[in-house]
N, C-alpha and C positions, 0 to 999 in steps of 0.2 A: 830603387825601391818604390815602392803602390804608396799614392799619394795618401796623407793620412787623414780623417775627417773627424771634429772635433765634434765631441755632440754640445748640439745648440745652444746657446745663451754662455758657455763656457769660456772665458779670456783665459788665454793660456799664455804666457813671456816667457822667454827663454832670456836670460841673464849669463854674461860672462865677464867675468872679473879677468882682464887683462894687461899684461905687462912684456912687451916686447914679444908681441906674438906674429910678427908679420911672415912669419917662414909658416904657418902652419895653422893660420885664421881661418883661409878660404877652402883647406879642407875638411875643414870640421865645421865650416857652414854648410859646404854642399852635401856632407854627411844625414843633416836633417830632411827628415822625410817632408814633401810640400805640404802642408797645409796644418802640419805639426803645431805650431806657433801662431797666435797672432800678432805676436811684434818677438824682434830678437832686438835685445839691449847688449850694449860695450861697456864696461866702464873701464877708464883705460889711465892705468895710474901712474902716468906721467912718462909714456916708454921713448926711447932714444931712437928708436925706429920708424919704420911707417905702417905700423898697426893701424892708428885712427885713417890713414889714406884708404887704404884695401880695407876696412872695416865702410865706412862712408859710398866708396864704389859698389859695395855689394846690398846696398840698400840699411844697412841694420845701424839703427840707433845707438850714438856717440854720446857719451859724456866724461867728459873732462877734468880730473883731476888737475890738479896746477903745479901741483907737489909729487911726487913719492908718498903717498900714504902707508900703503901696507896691503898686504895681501884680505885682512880682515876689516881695515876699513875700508877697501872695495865691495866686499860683498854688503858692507851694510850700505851703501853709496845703491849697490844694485837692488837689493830688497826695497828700499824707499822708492824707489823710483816704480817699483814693479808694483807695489802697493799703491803710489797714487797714482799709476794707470789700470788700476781697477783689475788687477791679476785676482780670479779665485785661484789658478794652480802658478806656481815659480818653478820653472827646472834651473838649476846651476850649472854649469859646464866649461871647466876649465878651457879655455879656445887653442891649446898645445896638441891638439889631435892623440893624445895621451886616452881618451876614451872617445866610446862609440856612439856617436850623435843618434845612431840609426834607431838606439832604445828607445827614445824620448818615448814613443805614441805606448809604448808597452808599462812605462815608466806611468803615463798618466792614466791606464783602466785602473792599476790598483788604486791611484787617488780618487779617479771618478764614481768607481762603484762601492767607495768608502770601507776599503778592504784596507787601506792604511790612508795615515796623515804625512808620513815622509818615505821614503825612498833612495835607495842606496846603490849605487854600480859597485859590485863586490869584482874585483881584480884576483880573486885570490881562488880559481874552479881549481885547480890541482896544481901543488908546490912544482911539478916536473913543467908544466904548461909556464908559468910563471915565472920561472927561473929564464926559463929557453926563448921566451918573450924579452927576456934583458933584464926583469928587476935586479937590479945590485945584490946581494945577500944577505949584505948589514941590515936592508932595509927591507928586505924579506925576514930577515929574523927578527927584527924591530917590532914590523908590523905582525907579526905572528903575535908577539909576548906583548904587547900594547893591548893588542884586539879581544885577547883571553880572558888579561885582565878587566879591559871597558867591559866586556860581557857579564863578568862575575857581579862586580860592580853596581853596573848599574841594570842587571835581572835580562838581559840581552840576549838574543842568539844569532850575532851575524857575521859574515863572511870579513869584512875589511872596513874598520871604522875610518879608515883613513883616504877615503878615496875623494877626489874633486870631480864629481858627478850624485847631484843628488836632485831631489824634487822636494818642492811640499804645498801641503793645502795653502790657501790664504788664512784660515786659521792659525797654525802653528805663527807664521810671521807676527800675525796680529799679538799673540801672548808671549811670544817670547822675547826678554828683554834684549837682545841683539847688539844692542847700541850700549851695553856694561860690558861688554866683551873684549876680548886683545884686539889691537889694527893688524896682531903681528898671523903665524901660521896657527897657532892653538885655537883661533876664533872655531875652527872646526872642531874640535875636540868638545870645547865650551857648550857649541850650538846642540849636540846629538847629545848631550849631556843634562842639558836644558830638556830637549826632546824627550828625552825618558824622565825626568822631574816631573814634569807635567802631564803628564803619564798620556803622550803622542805616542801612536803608535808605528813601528820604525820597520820596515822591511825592506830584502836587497833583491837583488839579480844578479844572476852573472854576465859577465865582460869582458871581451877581451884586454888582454895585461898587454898593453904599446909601451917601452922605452925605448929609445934610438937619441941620437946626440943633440936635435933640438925642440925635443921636450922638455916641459921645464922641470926642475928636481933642484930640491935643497941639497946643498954639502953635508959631509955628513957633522960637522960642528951642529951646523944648524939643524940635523936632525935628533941629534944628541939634546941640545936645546927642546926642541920639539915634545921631544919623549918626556922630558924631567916634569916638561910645563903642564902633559897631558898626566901623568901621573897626579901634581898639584891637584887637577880637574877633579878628578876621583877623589882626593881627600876633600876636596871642600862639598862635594855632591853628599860624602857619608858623613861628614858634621853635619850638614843641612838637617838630611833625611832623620837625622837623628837626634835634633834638636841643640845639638852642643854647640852651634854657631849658625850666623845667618849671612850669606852674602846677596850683595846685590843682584848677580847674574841669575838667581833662582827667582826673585818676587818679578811675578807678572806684570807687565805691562798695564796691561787693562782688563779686571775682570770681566767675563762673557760665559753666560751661562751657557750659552751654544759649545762652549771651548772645552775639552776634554781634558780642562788642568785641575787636577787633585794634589797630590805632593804634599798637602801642608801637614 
């Protein structure tokens, strides 16, 4: 792929939250088009493998959990970091070659020309496509009836809330409270939840649907877990919006009249 060119003054990071990815890191780094990124970040939470080896060989910036944290307290390990290296855009990218690195520069005209504030890799262009790509079916019905409802919810119109490929302004990070969120898988549910609270605006693309045997994917307990927790999400978004209760994961960070958060 044509090398891509950022327009001027723009710091663009590409962040991945990683956990035993060594079977499948370096091709979803070479996936990224050249000049896509000015720094790609790891964070690598605590894997049993040699992810941080082949992460470190390929030049991309290593940080170390000490522990097992969580799939959600990585990504907040990687927003901080992307923030005080001076990121205006963050893309997120699971390093499981599960999605298409190649998006990214397509991924950042909508942020650049302020045509959106986040960004979404939608896996789900046609059920026949998706299926035949390997999704399981539980979790193609799952994510069907998850997504319809997130939509209804919270006034939405997208293809697959559940995907690990997304983007966003430096704004969004800045207002939204990240760090009230689960360590566990629902951080993501919470975050595009938050996203439409603050009335960010959210749009996808399509992707291709990759499962094969070392991508990562929760059992299905744990995505039975997953669902129950993203439903929670939705109830505590319409007590908010509706004044019957207040949680933490809605009050912003830090007011910013630049920042496109209404909600209250």
């Amino acid at each position: 792929m044509e090398a891509y060119t950022q327009k001027k003054g723009r710091h663009v990071i590409v962040v991945m939250p990683a956990y035993n990815a060594a079977s499948t890191l370096e091709k979803t780094f070479h996936d990224m088009p050249a000049g896509a990124a000015s720094e790609v970040i790891l964070v690598d939470d605590a894997s049993s493998d040699a992810t941080v080896v082949i992460a470190r060989n390929l030049g991309i910036t290593v940080i170390c959990h000490d522990a097992n944290r969580g799939y959600g307290a990585n990504q907040k390990t990687c927003y901080d970091e992307a923030l005080k290296r001076g990121a205006d855009f963050v893309v997120m990218i699971h390093p499981d070659y599960q999605y298409d690195a190649r998006i990214i520069p397509h991924f950042l005209g909508f942020l650049e020309n302020g045509i959106c504030d986040v960004m979404i890799g939608s896996r789900i262009r046609t059920r026949r496509e998706t299926l035949q790509c390997g999704m399981p079916l539980y979790k193609y019905i799952s994510n069907r009836m998850l997504t319809l409802i997130e939509n209804i919810v919270l006034g939405q119109n997208l293809g697959d809330f559940h995907s690990g490929f997304r983007a966003y302004t430096r704004a969004v990070l800045e207002t939204i409270p990240y760090h009230q969120n689960s360590n566990d898988f629902v951080f993501d549910s919470e975050f595009l939840a938050q996203a439409a609270f603050f009335n960010f605006r959210i749009g996808d693309v399509p992707i291709p649907t990759r499962y094969f045997p070392e991508a990562s994917s929760i059992n299905l307990r744990r995505s039975i877990t997953y669902g129950v927790q993203t439903l929670l999400v939705m109830g505590k978004y319409l007590l908010q919006k509706t004044g019957l209760a207040r949680f933490d994961i809605f009050s912003a960070k830090s007011p910013n009249k630049n920042n496109r958060s209404a909600g209250q």
